[in-house]
C-alpha positions, -999 to 999 in steps of 0.1 A, spaced: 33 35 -392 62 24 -374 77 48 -348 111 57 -354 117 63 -317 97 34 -299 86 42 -264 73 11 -253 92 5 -224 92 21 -190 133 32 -202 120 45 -232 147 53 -257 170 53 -229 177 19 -231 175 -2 -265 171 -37 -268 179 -44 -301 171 -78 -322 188 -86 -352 173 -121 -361 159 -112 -398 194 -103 -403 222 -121 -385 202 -144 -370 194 -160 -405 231 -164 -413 224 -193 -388 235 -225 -410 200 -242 -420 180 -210 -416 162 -195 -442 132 -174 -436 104 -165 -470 92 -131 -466 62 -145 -450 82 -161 -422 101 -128 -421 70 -114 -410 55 -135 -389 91 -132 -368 87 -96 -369 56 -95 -357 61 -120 -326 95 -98 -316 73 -70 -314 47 -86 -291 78 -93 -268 83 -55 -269 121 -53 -284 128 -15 -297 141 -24 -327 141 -49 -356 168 -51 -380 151 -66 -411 176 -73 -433 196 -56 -462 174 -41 -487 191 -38 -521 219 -65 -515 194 -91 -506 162 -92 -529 142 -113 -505 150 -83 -474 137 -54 -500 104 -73 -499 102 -76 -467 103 -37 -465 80 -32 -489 54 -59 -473 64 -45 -433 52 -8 -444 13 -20 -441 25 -32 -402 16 -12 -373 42 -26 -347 32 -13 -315 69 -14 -296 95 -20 -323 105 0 -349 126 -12 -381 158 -12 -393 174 -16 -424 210 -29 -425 236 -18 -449 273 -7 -455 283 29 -459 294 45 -494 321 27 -511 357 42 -517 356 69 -539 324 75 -544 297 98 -531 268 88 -503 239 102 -527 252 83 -558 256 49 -544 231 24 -548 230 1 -518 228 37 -498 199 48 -516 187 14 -513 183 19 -474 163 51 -482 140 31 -502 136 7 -480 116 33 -462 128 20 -423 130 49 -403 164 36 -390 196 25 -407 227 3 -388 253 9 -409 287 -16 -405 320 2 -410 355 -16 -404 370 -2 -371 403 -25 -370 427 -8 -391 439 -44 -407 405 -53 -425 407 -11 -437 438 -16 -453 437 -51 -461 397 -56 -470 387 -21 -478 421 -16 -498 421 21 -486 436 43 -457 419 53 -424 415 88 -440 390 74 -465 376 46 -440 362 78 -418 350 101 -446 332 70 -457 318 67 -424 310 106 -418 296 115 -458 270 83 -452 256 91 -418 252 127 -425 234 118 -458 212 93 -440 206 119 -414 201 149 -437 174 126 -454 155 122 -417 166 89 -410 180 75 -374 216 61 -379 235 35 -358 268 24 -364 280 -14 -359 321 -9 -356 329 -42 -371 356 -56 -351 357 -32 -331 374 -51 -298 404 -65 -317 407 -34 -337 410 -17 -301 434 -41 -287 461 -34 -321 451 3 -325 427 23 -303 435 53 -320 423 39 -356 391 23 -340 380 54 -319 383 79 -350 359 57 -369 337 61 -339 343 97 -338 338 102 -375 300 87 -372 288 103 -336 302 138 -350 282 131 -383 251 123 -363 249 87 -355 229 76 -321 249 50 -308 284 38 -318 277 -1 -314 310 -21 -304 308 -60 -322 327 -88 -312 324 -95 -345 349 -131 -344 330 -136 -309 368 -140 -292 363 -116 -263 357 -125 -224 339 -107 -201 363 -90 -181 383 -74 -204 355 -63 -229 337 -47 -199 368 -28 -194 371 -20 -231 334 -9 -227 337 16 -199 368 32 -212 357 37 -246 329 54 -228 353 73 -201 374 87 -231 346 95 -257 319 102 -239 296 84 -270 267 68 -264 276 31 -264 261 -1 -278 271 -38 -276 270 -69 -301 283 -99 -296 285 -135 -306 292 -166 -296 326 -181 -303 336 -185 -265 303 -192 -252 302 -161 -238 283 -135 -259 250 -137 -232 277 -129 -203 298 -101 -226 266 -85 -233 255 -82 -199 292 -73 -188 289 -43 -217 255 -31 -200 273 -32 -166 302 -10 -177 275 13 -194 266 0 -228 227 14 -233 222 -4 -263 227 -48 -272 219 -66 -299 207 -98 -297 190 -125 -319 162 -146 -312 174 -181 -293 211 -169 -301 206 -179 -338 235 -163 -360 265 -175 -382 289 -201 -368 280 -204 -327 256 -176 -329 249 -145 -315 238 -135 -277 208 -146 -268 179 -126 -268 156 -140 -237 187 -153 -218 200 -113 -218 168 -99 -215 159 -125 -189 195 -111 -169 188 -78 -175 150 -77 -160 154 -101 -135 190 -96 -116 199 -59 -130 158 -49 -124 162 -31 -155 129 -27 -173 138 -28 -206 108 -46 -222 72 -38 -204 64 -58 -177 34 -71 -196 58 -90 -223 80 -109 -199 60 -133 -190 57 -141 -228 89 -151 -237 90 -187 -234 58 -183 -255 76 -166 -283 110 -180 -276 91 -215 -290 70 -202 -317 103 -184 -332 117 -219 -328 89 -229 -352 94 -207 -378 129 -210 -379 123 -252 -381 144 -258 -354 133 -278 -322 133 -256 -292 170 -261 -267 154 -277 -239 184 -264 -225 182 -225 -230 181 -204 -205 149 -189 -189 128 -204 -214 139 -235 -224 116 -267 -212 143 -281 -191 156 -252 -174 137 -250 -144 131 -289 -142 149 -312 -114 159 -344 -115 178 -349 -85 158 -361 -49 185 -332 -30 167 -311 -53 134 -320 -50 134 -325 -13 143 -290 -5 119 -275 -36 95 -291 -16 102 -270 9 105 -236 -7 108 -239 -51 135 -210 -47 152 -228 -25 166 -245 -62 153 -220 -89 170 -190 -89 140 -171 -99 101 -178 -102 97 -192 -140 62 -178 -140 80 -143 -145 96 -155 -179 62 -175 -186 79 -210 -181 69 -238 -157 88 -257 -128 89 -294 -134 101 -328 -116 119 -356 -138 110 -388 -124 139 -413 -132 159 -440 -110 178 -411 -89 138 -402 -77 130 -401 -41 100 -400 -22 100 -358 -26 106 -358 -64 77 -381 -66 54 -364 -43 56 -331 -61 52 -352 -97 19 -366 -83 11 -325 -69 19 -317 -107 -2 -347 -125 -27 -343 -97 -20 -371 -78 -21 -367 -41 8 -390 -26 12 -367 3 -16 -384 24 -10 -418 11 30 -432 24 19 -469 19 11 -457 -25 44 -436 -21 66 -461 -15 53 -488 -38 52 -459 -63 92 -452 -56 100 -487 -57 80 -492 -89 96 -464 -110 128 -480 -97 122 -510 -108 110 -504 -144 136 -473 -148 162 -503 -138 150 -525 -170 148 -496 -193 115 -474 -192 120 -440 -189 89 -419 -169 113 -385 -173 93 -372 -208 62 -398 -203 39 -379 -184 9 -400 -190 26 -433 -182 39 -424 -150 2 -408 -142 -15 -444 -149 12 -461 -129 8 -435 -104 -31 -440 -98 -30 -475 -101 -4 -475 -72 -31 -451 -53 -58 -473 -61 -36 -506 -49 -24 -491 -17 -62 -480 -11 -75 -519 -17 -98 -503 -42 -111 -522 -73 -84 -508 -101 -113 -497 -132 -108 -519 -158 -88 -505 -192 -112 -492 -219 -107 -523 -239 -85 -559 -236 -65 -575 -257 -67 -608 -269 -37 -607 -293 -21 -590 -322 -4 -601 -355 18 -577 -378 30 -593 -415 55 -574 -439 41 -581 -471 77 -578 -498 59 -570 -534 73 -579 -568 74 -544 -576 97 -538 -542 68 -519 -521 71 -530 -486 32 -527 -468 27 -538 -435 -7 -552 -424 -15 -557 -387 -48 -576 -373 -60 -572 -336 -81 -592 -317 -98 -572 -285 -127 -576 -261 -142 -538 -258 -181 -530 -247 -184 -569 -234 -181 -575 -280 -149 -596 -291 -136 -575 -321 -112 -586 -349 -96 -557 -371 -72 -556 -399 -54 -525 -416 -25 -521 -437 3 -494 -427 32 -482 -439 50 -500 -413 43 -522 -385 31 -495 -359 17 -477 -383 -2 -506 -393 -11 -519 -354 -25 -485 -351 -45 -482 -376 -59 -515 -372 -66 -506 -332 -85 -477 -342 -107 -496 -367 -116 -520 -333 -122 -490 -314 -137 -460 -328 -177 -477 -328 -172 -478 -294 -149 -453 -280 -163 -428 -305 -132 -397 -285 -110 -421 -298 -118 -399 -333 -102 -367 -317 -66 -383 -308 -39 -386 -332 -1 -403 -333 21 -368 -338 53 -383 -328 72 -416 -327 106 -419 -313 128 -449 -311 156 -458 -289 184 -493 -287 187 -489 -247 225 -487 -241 243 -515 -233 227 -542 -251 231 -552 -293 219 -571 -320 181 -593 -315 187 -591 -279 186 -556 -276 161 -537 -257 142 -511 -277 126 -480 -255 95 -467 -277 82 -431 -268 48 -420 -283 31 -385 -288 -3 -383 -290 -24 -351 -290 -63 -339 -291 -73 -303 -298 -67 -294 -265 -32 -312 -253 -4 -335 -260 11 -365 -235 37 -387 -242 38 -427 -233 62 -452 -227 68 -486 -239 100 -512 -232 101 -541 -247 126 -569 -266 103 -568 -289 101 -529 -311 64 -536 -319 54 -547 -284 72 -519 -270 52 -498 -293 20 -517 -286 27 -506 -246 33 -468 -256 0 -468 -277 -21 -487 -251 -10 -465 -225 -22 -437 -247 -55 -443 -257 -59 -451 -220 -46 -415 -206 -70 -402 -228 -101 -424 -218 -94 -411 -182 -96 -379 -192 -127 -380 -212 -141 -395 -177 -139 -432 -178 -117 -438 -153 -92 -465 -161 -57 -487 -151 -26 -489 -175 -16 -515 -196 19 -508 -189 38 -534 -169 
């Protein structure tokens, strides 16, 4: 059963958070959700404890009726649904028209219905007067309500309907409150509006009404996260938001980055405390399911956003890590991490080693040849910044130097490598690569065919390997990435290889530079196979310059 007033916060139902990403989220261009996906979504919004999910129109959209019919079996614990749709058309009644009765069937225990607030889209879209524009409004939220269902209303356009006629825009208002709608929900439907002046739209819509008041914006300034907050400030009690600000054109506000504002400046508990340390976790996995890689960028939850690539930065985190984050990124479940690159000092590199489990702190002589040596390389084109594992290797080998121990040698040697491209008659390009390496005191000669040169040099290295390194069974390639280093062109040019590899526990990322695309490949894969060897206990030294 799904609740139709969820109480799953410590506000209650005197706050809602409101997530609309089923709905205007998947107006996001390359977004489309199956009813399975649809779902899935659902189901991880409700984990992150939102009120309310809008599903989608049932009746206009085929695909959003099943999803109705499918959610009914769910027991959300924290959200109930919503169903979406517009109120009865011009000249007819609520219980006769079809979409209407559609959002009945749907079964949702609430409805959002959208009504034109901006007296220009009434006369000009609806092709009727205010008169009718209201009576729509009030016949279809008192049948909705008669028939035991909670009713919002989205006032579409409501902000520029305001600004050219306020009195127009509140009587639509008026006409659904007075008929029994919960919240009158003010949408910056074009996304135009600043913060300033929609907060002070906000508060006197409030000071003259008296309504319950809630907030939807998008993005079309860059400002819907900031409007929505404003709206809450000025006494909105209600925002919409989508997942990762998916919606139509720039999208909509943000879910965790408002969320995120509200709980952690405004100490507003408007999810429970137990879900907010989940929402880089489901921030991600909605990233998924949408097929859309994760902003490294976003706010709260996003990989980069509490990661520091300055030394400034790193010398005072090492002091205090507030002294640079403005809050704790455990709270939103995300993690503070050091990019390593040519601006590094000696404190952005000390906490890197903390984080990979190097100690530098006791070792200055291994510090500063470690400094000097990410200089170096990063000056010729390697980049340690998303290569966790490289800069590990090069890290301990540094340790090991500085410490005149014996550096472990690498699981296996090479001797060399050869890769053809084999040009069929029939047009098929196969690439075949042979390796010649010394592993287990054995010279070993492979050959394997690929589907193109690393491909090829990785599967034959594997065929070396796996009698003797039998882990090597557990690691797989899952990404390749490819990069012309600025600044140099044509068969001169300097090729940056990054490589993903992953077990069933964990992924790490290598590096490889090289003139040479397959060499710099052959560094990135070495380096690999090697991280992993150290971890399955066999401690060893990178093959990495």
């Amino acid at each position: 059963m799904n609740r139709t007033t969820p109480a799953g916060t410590p506000l209650g139902d005197s706050f809602h958070v409101f997530d609309t990403t089923l709905r205007d989220g998947a107006q996001r261009e390359g977004v489309t959700y199956s009813v399975a996906d649809k779902l899935a979504v659902a189901r991880l919004l409700d984990e992150v404890g939102v009120g309310f999910i809008e599903g989608g129109w049932p009746g206009a959209m085929p695909k959003d009726t099943e999803f109705f019919a499918r959610a009914r079996a769910e027991n959300f614990k924290h959200a109930a649904l919503v169903a979406f749709g517009a109120t009865r058309r011009a000249g007819t009644t609520a219980d006769q028209d079809p979409q209407v009765r559609a959002l009945l069937d749907s079964g949702a225990p609430v409805v959002t219905l959208v009504a034109k607030s901006d007296r220009r889209h009434i006369e000009r879209a609806l092709r009727t007067d205010v008169t009718e524009a209201c009576a729509m409004v009030r016949d279809t939220v008192a049948f909705l309500r008669q028939e035991g269902r909670r009713v919002f209303l989205d006032a579409e356009h409501f902000f520029d309907g305001y600004a050219f006629d306020p009195d127009t825009a509140l009587r639509v208002l008026t006409a659904a409150v007075e008929a029994g709608a919960d919240v009158a929900v003010l949408c910056d439907t074009n996304g135009g509006q600043l913060p300033l002046k929609l907060a002070d739209t906000v508060g006197e819509v409030i000071a003259r009404t008296g309504f319950r008041v809630g907030i939807h914006c998008q993005d079309d300034t860059g400002c819907a996260v900031a409007n929505s907050v404003a709206a809450v400030q000025a006494g909105a009690t209600h925002v919409q938001c989508t997942a990762n600000g998916y919606g139509e054109r720039a999208g909509n506000a943000d879910l965790f980055a408002v969320v995120g504002n509200l709980v952690t400046k405004l100490g507003m508990p408007v999810i429970p405390a137990a879900s907010v340390p989940e929402l880089s976790r489901v921030s991600h996995a909605l990233a998924e399911i949408a097929n859309i890689a994760p902003d490294t960028h976003q706010a709260y939850v996003g990989s980069s956003a509490f990661a520091h690539k300055a030394g400034l930065h790193a010398s005072a985190i090492k002091v205090d890590p507030l002294l640079y984050n403005h809050i704790d990124p455990a709270v939103v479940g995300n993690d503070m991490r050091v990019l390593v690159t040519e601006m590094a000092g000696r404190a952005s590199l000390e906490l890197k080693g903390r984080e990979l489990g190097v100690d530098l702190a006791g070792q200055p002589a291994a510090l500063t040849s470690s400094v000097r040596k990410v200089k170096e390389l990063e000056a010729r084109g390697w980049s340690f910044e998303a290569a966790d594992a490289s800069l590990e290797l090069l890290l301990r080998n540094e340790v090991a130097a500085a410490e005149d121990a014996t550096v472990d040698a690498p699981p296996f040697r090479l001797e060399s490598y050869r890769v053809i491209l084999d040009h069929g008659m029939d047009g098929e390009i196969v690439s075949e690569a042979t390796v010649k390496v010394h592993v287990a005191d054995q010279r070993v000669i492979a050959t394997a065919e690929g589907n193109g040169p690393v491909h090829a040099l990785d599967a034959a290295l594997r065929e070396a390997l796996l009698p003797h390194l039998p882990w090597l069974s557990e690691v797989r390639l899952s990404d390749y990435k490819v990069r012309i280093l600025p600044g140099t062109a044509g068969t001169d040019a300097v090729t940056r290889v990054l490589v993903e590899s992953s077990d069933h526990e964990r992924e790490w990322t290598t590096v490889g530079v090289h003139g040479n695309i397959v060499e710099a490949s052959w560094l990135a894969l070495c380096d690999a196979l090697v991280h992993k060897a150290m971890r399955v206990g066999q401690p060893v030294s990178s093959l990495s310059p």
